[in-house]
N, C-alpha and C positions, 0 to 999 in steps of 0.2 A: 487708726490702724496705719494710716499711713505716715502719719508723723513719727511715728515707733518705728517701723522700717528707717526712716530718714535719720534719725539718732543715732539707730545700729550702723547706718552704715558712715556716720559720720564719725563714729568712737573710731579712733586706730585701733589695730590691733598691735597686740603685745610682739616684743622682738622674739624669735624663735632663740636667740642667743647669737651671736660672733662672729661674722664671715670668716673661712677659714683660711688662715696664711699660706699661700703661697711657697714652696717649699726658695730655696736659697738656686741660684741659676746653678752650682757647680754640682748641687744633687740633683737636678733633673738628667733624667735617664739614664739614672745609675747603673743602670744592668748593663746596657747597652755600651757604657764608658767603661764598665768591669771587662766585659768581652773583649773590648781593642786593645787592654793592656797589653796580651803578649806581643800582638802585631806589631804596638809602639816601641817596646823592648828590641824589636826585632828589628825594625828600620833604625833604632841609634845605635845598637850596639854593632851591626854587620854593616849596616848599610854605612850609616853615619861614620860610625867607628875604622872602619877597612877603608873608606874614601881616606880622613886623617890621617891615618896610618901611610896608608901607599903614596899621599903628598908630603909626608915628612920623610919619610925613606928617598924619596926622587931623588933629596939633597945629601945625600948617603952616598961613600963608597961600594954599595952592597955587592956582590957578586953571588955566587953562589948559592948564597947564605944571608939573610939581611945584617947590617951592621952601624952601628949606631956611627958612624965614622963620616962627621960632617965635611962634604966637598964646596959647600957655598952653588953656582952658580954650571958647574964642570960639565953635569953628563946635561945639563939646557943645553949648552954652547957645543958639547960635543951632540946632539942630538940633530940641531939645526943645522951644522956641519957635516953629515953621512947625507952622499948622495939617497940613497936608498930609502930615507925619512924626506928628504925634498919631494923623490918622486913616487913617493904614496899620498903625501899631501894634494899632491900633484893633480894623480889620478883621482882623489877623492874627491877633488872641488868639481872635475868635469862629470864626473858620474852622477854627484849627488845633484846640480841644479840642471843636467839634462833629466835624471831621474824623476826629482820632486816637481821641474814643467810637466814633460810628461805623462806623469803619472796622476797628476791633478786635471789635465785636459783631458785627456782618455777614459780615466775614470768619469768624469761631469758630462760628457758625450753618451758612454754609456748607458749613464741615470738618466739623462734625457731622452734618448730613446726610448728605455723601459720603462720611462713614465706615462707615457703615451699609451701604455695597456696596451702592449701588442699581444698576437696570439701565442701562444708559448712562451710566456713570460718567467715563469717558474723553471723551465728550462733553460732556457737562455741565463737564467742568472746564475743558476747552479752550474754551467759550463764554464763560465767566467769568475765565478767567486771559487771553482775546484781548488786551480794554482796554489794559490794561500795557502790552502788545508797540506800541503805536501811540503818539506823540510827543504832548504837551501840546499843541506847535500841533493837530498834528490832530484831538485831544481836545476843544480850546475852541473851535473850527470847527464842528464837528462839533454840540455843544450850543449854539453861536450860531443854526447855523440851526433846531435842537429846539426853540429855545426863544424863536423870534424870532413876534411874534402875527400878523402877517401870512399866513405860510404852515408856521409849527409846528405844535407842540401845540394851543394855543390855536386856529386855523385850523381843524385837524382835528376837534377837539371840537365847535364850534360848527357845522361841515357838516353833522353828523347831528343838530341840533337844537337842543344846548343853546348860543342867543344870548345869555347871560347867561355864559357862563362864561368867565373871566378870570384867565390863567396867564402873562405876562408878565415875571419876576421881572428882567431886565437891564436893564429899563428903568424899575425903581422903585428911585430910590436906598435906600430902607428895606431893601430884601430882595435886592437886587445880589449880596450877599455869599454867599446861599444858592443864587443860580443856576449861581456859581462851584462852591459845595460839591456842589450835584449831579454837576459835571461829575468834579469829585477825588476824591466817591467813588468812580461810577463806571468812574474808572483806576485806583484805589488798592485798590479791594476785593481783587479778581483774586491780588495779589503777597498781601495780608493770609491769604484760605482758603490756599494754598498750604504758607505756611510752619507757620499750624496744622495744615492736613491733616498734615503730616511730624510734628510734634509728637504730633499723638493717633493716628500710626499707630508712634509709639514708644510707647506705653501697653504694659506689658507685660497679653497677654488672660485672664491670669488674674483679674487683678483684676477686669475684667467678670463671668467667671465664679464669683467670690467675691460680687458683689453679686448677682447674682442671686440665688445659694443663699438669700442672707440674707436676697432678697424686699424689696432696695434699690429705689428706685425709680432711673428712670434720669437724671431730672434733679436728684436726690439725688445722683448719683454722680458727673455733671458739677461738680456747683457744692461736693462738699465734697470729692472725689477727687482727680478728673482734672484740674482748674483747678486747685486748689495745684502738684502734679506739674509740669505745665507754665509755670510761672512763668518760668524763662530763657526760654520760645519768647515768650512776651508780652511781658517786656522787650527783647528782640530785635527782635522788631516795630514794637513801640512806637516805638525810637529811629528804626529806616527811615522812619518815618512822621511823627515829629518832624521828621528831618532835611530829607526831600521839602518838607512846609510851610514853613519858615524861609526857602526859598532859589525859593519859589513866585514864579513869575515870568512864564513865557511863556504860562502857563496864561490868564492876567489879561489879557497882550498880544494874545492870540488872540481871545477872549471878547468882553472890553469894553474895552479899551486901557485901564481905568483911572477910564471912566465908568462911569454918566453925573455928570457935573459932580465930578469926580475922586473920589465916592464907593466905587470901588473898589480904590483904591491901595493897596498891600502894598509893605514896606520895599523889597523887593527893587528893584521898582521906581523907588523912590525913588531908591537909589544909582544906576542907571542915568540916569533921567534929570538929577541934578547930577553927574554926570562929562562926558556925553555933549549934554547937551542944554543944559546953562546953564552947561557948563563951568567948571564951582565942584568940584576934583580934593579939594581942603581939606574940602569938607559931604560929599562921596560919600566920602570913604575916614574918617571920622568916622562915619557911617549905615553901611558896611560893617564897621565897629569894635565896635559896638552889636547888630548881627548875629552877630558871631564870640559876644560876650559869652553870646548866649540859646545858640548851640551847648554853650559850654563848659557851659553852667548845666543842659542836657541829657544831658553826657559823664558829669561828675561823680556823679550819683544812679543810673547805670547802668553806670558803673566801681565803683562802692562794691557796687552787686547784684551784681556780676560777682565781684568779685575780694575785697571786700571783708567785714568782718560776720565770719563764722565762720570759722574757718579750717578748710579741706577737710582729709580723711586721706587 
């Protein structure tokens, strides 16, 4: 009997037939590649497509009306040469890395606190992430009349006594630019805690608990732990907030249109108003070219941290 079971189980058994192939890599998840056709369609024909277009036109006489009428090098040179393009450049380097400091420290401040599980935390953050949710125009309204001395800040201050005190900044060409930057912090912080908070509540809690044993302190653990760790969530940040600045635009229209005495012009601007306002298509899609350029010059140093550098396992 038992040598029979030993037989049986030593015969193979017969093949079931063929393990089944593996479909080809470009047919797997056919549905899924069907579904993004229009999207793809959609990002080379508009996206793709309209970026080409508005960089071959730069070198255009266009006015009006677009015109295939090649100038070579003309409305660069005249672009680089209009004060009014110098000092939007101007304003937009100081806005943008007071901005992006700023709003990367304020924001990571934030998250650090509300990571601590304080009481009303759910509150607290819905207070500070509200800004966001509300439109630049309503943003730069909103700090027009915060900040207008009549009946703002300045206003308020001085009812309770202090006649001396003098907080106007939209009306001092000098400081125009920082009354703007109040008002984009205060929309920009909100999105900035947010995506730290997600970040340092990915910290795995041992490591907490390893610093303490060790009698770490806790802004020792911030500044040499947990801030390396979260380096993609920073550079993540960073570009939304790079990219927000570059294309800063209605925030300015709302605020100060640009004043006073066009002290507070920002590129964005610019291209709008020579498309639209002195209908010169030729200097606007040339200052829209020049813009693209600081994007790309943004992509690249945070496609290289991304994707680039060490190769993952």
């Amino acid at each position: 009997m038992a040598v029979t079971d030993q037989a049986q189980t030593a015969v193979p058994r017969p093949a079931t037939g063929a393990p089944a192939r593996r479909p080809l890599r470009v047919f797997r998840n056919l549905a899924s590649k069907i579904a993004a056709i229009p999207m793809v369609l959609t990002a080379l024909v508009i996206f793709v497509g309209c970026t080409l277009w508005t960089v071959v036109y730069s070198f255009t006489r266009s006015g009006m009306l677009p015109r295939l009428q090649f100038v070579g090098l003309d409305q660069y040179e005249r672009l680089w040469s209009t004060p009014k393009w110098l000092v939007s450049i101007q304003n937009l380097a100081i806005y943008g890395i007071c901005a992006m400091v700023l709003t990367l420290v304020l924001g990571f401040l934030l998250a650090a606190l509300l990571d601590r599980k304080i009481r009303g935390e759910d509150v607290f953050r819905t207070i500070i992430l509200y800004p966001f949710a509300l439109s630049f125009i309503v943003t730069g309204l909103v700090w027009q009349w915060l900040l207008n001395p009549d009946y703002g800040i300045q206003n308020v201050v001085r009812s309770l006594g202090w006649e001396s005190f003098e907080f106007n900044p939209l009306y001092n060409p000098d400081l125009v630019i920082f009354g703007l930057l109040i008002a984009g912090i205060w929309h920009g912080t909100g999105l900035s805690m947010c995506i730290m908070l997600a970040g340092l509540r990915g910290i795995d809690e041992d490591i907490w608990k390893a610093s303490r044993v060790e009698g770490i302190p806790t802004w020792k653990t911030y500044l040499f732990v947990i801030i390396p760790m979260m380096r993609p969530v920073f550079v993540t940040c960073l570009v939304l907030i790079a990219s927000g600045i570059i294309k800063l635009y209605d925030l300015v229209v709302a605020q100060t249109g640009g004043g006073p005495g066009g002290s507070s012009e920002v590129p964005a601007k610019y291209v709008m108003d020579s498309m639209f306002g002195a209908q010169n298509l030729g200097q606007g899609f040339a200052a829209s070219s020049m813009m693209l350029l600081s994007v790309i010059i943004i992509l690249i140093p945070w496609a290289y941290l991304e994707y680039g550098g060490k190769k993952r396992v």
